[in-house]
Every structure is written in structure tokens, then in C-alpha cells.
C-alpha positions in Angstrom: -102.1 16.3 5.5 -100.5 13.2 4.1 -100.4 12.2 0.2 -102.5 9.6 0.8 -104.9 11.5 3.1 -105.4 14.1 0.5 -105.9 12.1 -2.5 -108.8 10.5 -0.7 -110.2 14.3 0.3 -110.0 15.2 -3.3 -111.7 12.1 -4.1 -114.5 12.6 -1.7 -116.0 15.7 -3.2 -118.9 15.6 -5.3 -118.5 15.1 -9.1 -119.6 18.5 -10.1 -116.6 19.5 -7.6 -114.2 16.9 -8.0 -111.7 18.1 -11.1 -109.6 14.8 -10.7 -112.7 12.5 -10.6 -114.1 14.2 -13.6 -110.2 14.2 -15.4 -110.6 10.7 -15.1 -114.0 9.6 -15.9 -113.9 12.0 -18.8 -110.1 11.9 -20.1 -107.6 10.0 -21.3 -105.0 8.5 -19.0 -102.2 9.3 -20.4 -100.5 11.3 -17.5 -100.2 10.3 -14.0 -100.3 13.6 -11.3 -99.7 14.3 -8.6 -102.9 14.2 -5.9 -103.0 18.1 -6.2 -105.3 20.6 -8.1 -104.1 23.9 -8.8 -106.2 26.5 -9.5 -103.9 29.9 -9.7 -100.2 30.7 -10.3 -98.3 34.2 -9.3 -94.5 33.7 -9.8 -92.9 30.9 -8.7 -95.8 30.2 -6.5 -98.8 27.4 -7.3 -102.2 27.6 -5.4 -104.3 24.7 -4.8 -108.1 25.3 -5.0 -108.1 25.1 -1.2 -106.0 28.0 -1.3 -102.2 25.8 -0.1 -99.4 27.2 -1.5 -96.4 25.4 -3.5 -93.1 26.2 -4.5 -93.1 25.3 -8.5 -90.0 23.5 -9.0 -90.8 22.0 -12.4 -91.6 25.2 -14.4 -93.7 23.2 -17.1 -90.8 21.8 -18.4 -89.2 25.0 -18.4 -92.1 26.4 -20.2 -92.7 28.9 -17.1 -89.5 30.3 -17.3 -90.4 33.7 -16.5 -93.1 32.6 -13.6 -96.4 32.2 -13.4 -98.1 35.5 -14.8 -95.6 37.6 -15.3 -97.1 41.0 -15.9 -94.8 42.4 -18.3 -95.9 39.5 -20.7 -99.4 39.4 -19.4 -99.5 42.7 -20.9 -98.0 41.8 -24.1 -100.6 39.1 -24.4 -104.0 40.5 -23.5 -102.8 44.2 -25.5 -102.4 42.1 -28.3 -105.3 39.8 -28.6 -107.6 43.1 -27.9 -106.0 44.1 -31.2 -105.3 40.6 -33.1 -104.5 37.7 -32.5 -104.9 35.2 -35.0 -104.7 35.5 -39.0 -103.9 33.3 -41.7 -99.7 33.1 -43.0 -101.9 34.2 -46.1 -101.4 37.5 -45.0 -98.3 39.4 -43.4 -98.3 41.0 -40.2 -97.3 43.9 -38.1 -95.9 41.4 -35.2 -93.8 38.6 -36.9 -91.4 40.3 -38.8 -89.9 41.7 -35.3 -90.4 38.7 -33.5 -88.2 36.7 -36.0 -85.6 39.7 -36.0 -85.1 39.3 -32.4 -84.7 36.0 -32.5 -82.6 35.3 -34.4 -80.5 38.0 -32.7 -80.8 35.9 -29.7 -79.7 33.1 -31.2 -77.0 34.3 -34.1 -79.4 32.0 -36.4 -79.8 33.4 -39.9 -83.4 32.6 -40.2 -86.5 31.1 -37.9 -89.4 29.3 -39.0 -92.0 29.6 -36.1 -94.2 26.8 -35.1 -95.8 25.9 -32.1 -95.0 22.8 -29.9 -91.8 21.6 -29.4 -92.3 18.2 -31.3 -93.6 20.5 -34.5 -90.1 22.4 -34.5 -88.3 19.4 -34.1 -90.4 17.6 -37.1 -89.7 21.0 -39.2 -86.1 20.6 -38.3 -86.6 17.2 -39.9 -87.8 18.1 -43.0 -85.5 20.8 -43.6 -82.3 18.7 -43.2 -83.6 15.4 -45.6 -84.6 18.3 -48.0 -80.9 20.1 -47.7 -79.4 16.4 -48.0 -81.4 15.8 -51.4 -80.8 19.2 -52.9 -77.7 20.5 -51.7 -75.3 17.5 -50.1 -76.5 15.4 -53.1 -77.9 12.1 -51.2 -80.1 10.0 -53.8 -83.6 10.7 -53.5 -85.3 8.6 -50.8 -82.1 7.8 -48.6 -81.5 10.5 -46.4 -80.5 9.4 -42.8 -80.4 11.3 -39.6 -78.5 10.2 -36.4 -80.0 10.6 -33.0 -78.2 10.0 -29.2 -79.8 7.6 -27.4 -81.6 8.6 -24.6 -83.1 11.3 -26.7 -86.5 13.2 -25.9 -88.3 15.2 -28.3 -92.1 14.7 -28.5 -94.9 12.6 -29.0 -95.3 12.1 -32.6 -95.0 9.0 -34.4 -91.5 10.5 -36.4 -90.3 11.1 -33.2 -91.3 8.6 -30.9 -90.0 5.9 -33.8 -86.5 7.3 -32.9 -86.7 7.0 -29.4 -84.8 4.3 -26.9 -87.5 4.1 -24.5 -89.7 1.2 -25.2 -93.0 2.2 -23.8 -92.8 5.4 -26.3 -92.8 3.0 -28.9 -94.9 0.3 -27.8 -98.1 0.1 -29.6 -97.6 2.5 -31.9 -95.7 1.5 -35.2 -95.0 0.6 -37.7 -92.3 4.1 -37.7 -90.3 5.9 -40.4 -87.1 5.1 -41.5 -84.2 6.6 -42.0 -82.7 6.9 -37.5 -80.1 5.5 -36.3 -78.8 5.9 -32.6 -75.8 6.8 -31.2 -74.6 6.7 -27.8 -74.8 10.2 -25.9 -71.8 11.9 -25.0 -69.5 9.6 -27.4 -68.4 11.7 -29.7 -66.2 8.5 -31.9 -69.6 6.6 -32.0 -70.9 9.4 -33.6 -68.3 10.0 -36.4 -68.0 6.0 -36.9 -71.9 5.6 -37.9 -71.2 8.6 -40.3 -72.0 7.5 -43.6 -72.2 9.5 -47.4 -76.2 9.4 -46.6 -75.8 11.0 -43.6 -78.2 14.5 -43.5 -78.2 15.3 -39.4 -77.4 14.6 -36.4 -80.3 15.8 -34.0 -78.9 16.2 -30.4 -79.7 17.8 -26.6 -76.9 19.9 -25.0 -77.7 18.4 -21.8 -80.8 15.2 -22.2 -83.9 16.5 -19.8 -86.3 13.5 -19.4 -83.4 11.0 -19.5 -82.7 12.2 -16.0 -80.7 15.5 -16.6 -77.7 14.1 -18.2 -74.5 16.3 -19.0 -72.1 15.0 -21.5 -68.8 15.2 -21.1 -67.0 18.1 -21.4 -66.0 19.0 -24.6 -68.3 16.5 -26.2 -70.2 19.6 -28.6 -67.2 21.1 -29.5 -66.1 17.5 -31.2 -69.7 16.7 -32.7 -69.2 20.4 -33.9 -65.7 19.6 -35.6 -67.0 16.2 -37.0 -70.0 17.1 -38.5 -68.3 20.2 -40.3 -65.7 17.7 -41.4 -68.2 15.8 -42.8 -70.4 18.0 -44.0 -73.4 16.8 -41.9 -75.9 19.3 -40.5 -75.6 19.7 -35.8 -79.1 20.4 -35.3 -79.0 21.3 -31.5 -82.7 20.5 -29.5 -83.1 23.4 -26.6 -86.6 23.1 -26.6 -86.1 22.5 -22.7 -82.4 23.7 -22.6 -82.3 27.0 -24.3 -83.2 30.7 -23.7 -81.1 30.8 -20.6 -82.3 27.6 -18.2 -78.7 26.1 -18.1 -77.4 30.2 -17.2 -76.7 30.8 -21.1 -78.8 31.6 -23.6 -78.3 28.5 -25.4 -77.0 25.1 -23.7 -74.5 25.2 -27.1 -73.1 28.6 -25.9 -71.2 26.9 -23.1 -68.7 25.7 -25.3 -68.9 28.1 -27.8 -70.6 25.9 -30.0 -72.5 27.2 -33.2 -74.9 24.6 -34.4 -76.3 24.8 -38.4 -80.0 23.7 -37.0 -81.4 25.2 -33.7 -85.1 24.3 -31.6 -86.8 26.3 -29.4 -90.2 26.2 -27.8 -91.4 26.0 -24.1 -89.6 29.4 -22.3 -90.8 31.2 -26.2 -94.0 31.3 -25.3 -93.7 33.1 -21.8 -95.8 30.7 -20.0 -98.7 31.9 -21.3 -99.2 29.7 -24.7 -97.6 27.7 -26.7 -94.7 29.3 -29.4 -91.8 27.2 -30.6 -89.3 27.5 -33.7 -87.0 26.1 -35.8 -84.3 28.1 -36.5 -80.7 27.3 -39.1 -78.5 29.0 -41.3 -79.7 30.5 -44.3 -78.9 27.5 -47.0 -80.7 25.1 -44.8 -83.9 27.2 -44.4 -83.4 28.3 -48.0 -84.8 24.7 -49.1 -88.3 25.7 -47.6 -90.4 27.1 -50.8 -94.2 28.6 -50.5 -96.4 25.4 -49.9 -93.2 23.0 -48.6 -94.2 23.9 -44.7 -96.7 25.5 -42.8 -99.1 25.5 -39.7 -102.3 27.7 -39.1 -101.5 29.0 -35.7 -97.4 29.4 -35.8 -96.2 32.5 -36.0 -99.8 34.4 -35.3 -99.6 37.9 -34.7 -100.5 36.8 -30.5 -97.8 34.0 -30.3 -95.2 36.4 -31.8 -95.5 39.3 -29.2 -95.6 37.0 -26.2 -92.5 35.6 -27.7 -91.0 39.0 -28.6 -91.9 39.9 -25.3 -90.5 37.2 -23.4 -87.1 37.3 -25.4 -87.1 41.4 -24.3 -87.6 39.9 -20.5 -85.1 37.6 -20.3 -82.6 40.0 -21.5 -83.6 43.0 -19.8 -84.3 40.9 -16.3 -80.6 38.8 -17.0 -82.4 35.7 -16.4 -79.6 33.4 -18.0 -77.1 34.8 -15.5 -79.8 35.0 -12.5 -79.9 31.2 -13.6 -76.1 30.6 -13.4 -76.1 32.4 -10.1 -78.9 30.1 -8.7 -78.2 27.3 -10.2 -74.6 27.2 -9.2 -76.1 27.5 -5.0 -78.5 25.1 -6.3 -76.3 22.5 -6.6 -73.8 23.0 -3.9 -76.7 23.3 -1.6 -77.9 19.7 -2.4 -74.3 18.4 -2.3 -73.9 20.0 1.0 -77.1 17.8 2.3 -74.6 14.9 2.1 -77.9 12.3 2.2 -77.0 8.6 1.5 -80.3 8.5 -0.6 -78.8 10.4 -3.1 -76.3 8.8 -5.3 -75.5 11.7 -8.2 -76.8 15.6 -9.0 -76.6 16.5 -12.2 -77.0 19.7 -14.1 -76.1 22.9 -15.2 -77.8 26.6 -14.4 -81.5 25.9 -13.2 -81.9 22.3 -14.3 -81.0 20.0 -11.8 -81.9 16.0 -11.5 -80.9 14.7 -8.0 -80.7 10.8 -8.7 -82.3 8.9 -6.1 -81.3 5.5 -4.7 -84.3 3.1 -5.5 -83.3 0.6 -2.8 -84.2 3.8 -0.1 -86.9 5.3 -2.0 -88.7 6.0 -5.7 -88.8 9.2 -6.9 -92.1 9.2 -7.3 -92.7 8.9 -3.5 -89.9 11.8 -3.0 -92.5 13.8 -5.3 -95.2 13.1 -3.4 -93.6 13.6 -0.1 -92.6 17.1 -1.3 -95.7 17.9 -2.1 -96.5 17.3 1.4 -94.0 20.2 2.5 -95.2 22.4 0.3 -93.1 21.9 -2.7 -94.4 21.1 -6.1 -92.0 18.4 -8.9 -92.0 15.8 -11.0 -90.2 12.4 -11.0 -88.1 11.1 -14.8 -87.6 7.5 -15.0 -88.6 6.8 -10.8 -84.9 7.6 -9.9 -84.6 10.8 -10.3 -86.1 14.2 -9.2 -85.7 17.3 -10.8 -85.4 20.3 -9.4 -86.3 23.1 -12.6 -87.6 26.1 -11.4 -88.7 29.5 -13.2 -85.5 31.6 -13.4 -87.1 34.5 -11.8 -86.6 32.6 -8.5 -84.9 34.3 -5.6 -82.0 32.8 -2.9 -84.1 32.4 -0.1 -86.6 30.1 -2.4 -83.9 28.1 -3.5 -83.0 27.0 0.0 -86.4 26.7 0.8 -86.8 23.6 -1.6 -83.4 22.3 -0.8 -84.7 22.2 3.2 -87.9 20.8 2.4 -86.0 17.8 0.4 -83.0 17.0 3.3 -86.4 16.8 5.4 -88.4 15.0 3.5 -85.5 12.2 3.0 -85.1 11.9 6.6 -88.0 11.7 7.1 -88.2 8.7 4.3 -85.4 7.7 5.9 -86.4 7.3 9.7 -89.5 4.7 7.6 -87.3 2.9 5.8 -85.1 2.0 8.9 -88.2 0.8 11.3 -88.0 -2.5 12.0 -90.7 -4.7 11.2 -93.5 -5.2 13.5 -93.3 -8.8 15.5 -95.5 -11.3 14.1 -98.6 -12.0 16.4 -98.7 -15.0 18.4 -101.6 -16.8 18.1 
């Protein structure tokens, strides 16, 4: 069945059985799917509620790292919330402390302040380097500054979305705070030349996701690493998407040995099962945090931190990062290998991929949807460009299965894009 002939099935049903005609008549419109409705996940498989089967390529955004259901962290979450599952930071628990210890194991991060969504990590990691800037680098009160690269992605909030380069996250919704300043991505001498004494951070994505899967240069951390210890600005590194083994490392950073002072997490923390994110530095910088400076009522509850225990145990034990190297690595020459005139660039590293798609053959929207058609389940970033993200528990034989179900569906794009028009009528 066609995307446009199963759009207009799901539309058909009755509004007590329609979950897209009730998403939008009850909703906000602030996302755009797919014409699918899934209804049950079981490893890297999604089932629509007419029972079809799809290979997830997407992953959440890498938040379904470990698959769909995983039952090793299925059990760590329903033991758990038979016992407890929420309390109050008020009180101390029996789950957080070893959490927090394993974490920052992982990581080689002194200390970790958990949270929740990514974009709450990312604000915390805010906070924490204006209030190091003010009380430890000695920046006057009020004038803290924090460098972002353009083509940055880290959330929805105001903070956040104020920083961004993409104008329709910003339109509508200022005024923003001050205190940003962009630098191109990958340019490491831009970087050190809008360096200034006020300078508290420089916020940054190993590799950028929803710019389209873009890899710097090589070498490109190691220099922002050297600069901002020379001087003495804080790396905060953003893996919200990119860590806890996606790119076939533990951290994106890690592939060239690069240490950062300021670490997020989030997504892959919370095992696909809820959300758990973190921000996590070296001890001075966290140091600045007092009782009453920061806080959340749901991050770091006694549920969130044995999933995320739980899932940091998995991906070690199951050797997820390298499974992801392995994969990713056939991943990529298996797209190059489809040799397709439609594709103009494949980027990535481990199990993040964005196949760049030539817009004069196709958008990538309609690649999507044409992949949903063979059973294969994505999503589009900025209509050029597809990406290919899968849960890292995914097998060989998958991988080839979605690389075979993209060579056909662009020839089969291809074959419409090369009919000649019909002949007008003559009248």
C-alpha cells in the first residue's frame, strides 16, 4: 500500500478509532509524522496497529539505544517501581548514590547532577558554567558569555532555542537571553578569535545530529580542547544524542582522546523506557551548585536511576559501543557501495548516519515516506537528508536489510523522476 493510500485508510476510520484524526483534532501541531501508527515495539522492530512490521532506523533520537523493550531493563524498571519509584531529593535513596557512581565511571566525570530531558541538562550545564565564571574565573557579575557552533541543536527551551541558527526555532518566540555568541562548527581559529576575558563556555556536539549529521574535521576537539585550557574557558561537550556508545565509543569526545570539563547526557540513559538525562563536570565546576541553587522533582528518582544504572550495566556488558563501530563501519560502506546519483554525501561515525539527498531528484521527506512503504521506519533533518540511526543492538543481516530497501526505493524514485511528461491533449 502506497503513502498516500494509507494515509487516507488511517484517515477513514471512525474517530473513536482513528489515533491520527484524534492527534490532530485534539493536539498541538507541532510535529509532522509519518502516516503510520505504531502500537508495539520488540527490539529493533516497530508494529503498526494493523500488525505491519518496521525496521526502526531512527531509535528516538537515539533514545532506544538498547531496542524496544529490552527485558534486562524492563526488569530493572517494573522491579523497581513495585518497590519505589518516585520520592522527593528531600530525602536520600537506596538507588542514586550507585547510579551516579557508575556514571561517572563511564564517563571519567568527577560528579553528575541528574535531570531529566536533554534540554534540562543542557540548561543545568548553563548555569553551572556562568556561576563558575562569576566565582571562580572572576568575570564581573552579570557578564558571563558562552560561545555556541552554529548549527547547534540542543532543545526547545527559550535559553536554548535563543542560541540557535535556525530561524524558525526562533521565530515567534523572543525576546531571548543574552549572553551567546556563535561560532562556526569545525573552525577551531574562529573559535579562539571570539575568545574574550568574559568568556565562561563553549557548549559544543562532537558530531551535530539534527544539522544533518555533520563530522568536524579531524582533529577539530583536540584543538578546542587545547584552546579552551589555554584560556581557561570551560569545553562543555553535548552527547545527549552522541554519547553512551552511538558513534562506537562511549563518548563522541573519546575518539580523539578528548576530556571535556562539562559533559551532557540524556536519551540512551534512560533505556528507552523514560526519560533520564545528566549533567556531568569536574568537581570545581559542580562544586558551585549549593542546596537550593538547582533542582527538579523527578531527576534522579529512585525509578529513573535504576533504569539508568541498568542501561549503563547493558551497554557495557552487551559491548554495544563496539557492536556500533562494527555496524556502523558496514553501514556506511554498504550505502557508498549503492553508488546512487541521488545521493551526494554520507556522513557519520558508528551508528549515526545522514545520507544527503539531492533535492533536485527527491526530498527527504518523500525518501521517508517511501521507506516506510518497504517496511522501514526514519525521519528526514532539514528535507535533504535521511538518517539512518538505529538501536545498537541491531544485527548484520538488519543493517543490509535497510540499506536494500533504500537503493530500492531510490530507483524506484528514480524510474518517476525520469518519465517523461504526458503529451498535452489535443482538443
Amino acid at each position: 500500500m502506497s503513502t498516500t493510500a494509507r494515509a487516507a485508510a488511517l484517515r477513514s476510520r471512525t474517530t473513536t478509532a482513528d489515533p491520527i484524526e484524534l492527534e490532530a483534532r485534539h493536539g498541538a501541531h507541532n510535529y509532522h509524522p509519518l502516516p503510520v501508527v505504531i502500537s508495539r515495539g520488540e527490539g529493533v522492530w516497530l508494529f503498526d496497529t494493523d500488525g505491519r512490521r518496521y525496521l526502526d532506523m531512527m531509535s528516538a533520537y537515539s533514545a532506544v539505544s538498547f531496542g524496544h523493550g529490552h527485558p534486562v531493563l524492563v526488569k530493572a524498571l517494573t522491579d523497581q517501581a513495585q518497590r519505589l519509584a518516585i520520592t522527593s531529593r528531600a530525602f536520600h535513596t537506596d538507588r542514586l548514590g550507585a547510579f551516579l557512581e557508575a556514571l561517572t565511571r563511564a564517563t571519567g566525570m568527577d560528579r553528575a547532577l541528574p535531570m531529566n530531558s536533554g534540554a534540562e541538562a543542557v540548561e543545568t550545564a548553563i548555569k553551572a558554567a556562568r556561576k563558575w565564571a562569576y566565582k571562580v574565573k572572576g568575570v564581573p557579575e552579570g557578564r558571563a558569555r558562552i560561545l555556541v557552533a552554529e548549527g547547534n541543536f540542543a532543545g526547545r527551551t527559550t535559553t536554548i532555542v535563543g542560541f540557535s541558527s535556525e530561524a524558525q526555532y526562533r521565530d515567534g518566540f523572543g525576546p531571548f537571553a543574552p549572553g551567546f555568541a556563535s561560532v562556526p562548527f569545525g573552525d577551531a581559529a574562529a573559535l579562539e578569535a571570539a575568545i574574550t576575558p568574559d568568556t565562561a563556555a563553549f557548549i559544543v556536539e562532537p558530531i551535530q545530529g539534527e544539522a544533518g549529521i555533520v563530522v568536524p574535521p579531524a582533529g577539530y576537539l583536540r584543538a578546542v580542547r587545547e584552546i579552551c585550557t589555554r584560556r581557561n574557558v570551560l569545553m562543555i561537550c553535548d552527547e545527549v544524542q552522541t554519547g553512551l556508545g552511538r558513534t562506537g565509543a562511549m563518548l563522541a569526545c573519546d575518539h580523539e582522546g578528548v576530556k571535556p570539563d562539562g559533559l551532557t547526557l540524556g536519551k540512551a540513559l534512560g533505556g528507552g523506557l523514560l526519560p533520564v538525562s545528566a549533567f556531568l563536570a569536574r568537581a570545581d565546576v559542580m562544586a558551585q551548585f549549593t542546596p537550593g541553587d538547582h533542582g527538579s522533582t523527578f531527576g534522579g528518582n529512585p525509578l529513573a536511576a535504576a533504569v539508568g544504572l541498568a542501561a549503563l550495566q547493558t551497554l557495557e556488558s552487551e559491548h554495544l559501543a563496539e557492536r556500533a563501530q562494527r555496524e556502523g563501519a558496514h553501514l556506511m560502506a554498504s550505502l557508498r557501495a549503492l553508488r546512487h546519483p541521488a545521493i551526494t554525501d554520507i556522513r557519520g561515525k558508528g551508528l549515526l548516519v545522514g545520507v544527503q539527498i539531492d533535492p533536485a531528484f527527491a526530498s527527504a521527506r518523500a525518501v521517508c515516506e517511501a521507506l516506510m512503504d518497504e517496511g522501514v521506519l526514519t525521519k528526514d533533518t532539514h528535507h535533504t537528508v535521511v538518517r539512518l540511526a538505529p538501536p545498537l543492538v541491531i544485527e548484520r543481516a538488519q543493517v543490509d536489510l535497510a540499506v536494500a530497501a533504500l537503493g530500492r526505493v531510490l530507483a524506484r524514485l528514480g524510474q518517476r523522476a525520469a518519465k517523461p511528461a504526458a503529451e498535452p491533449a489535443l482538443h
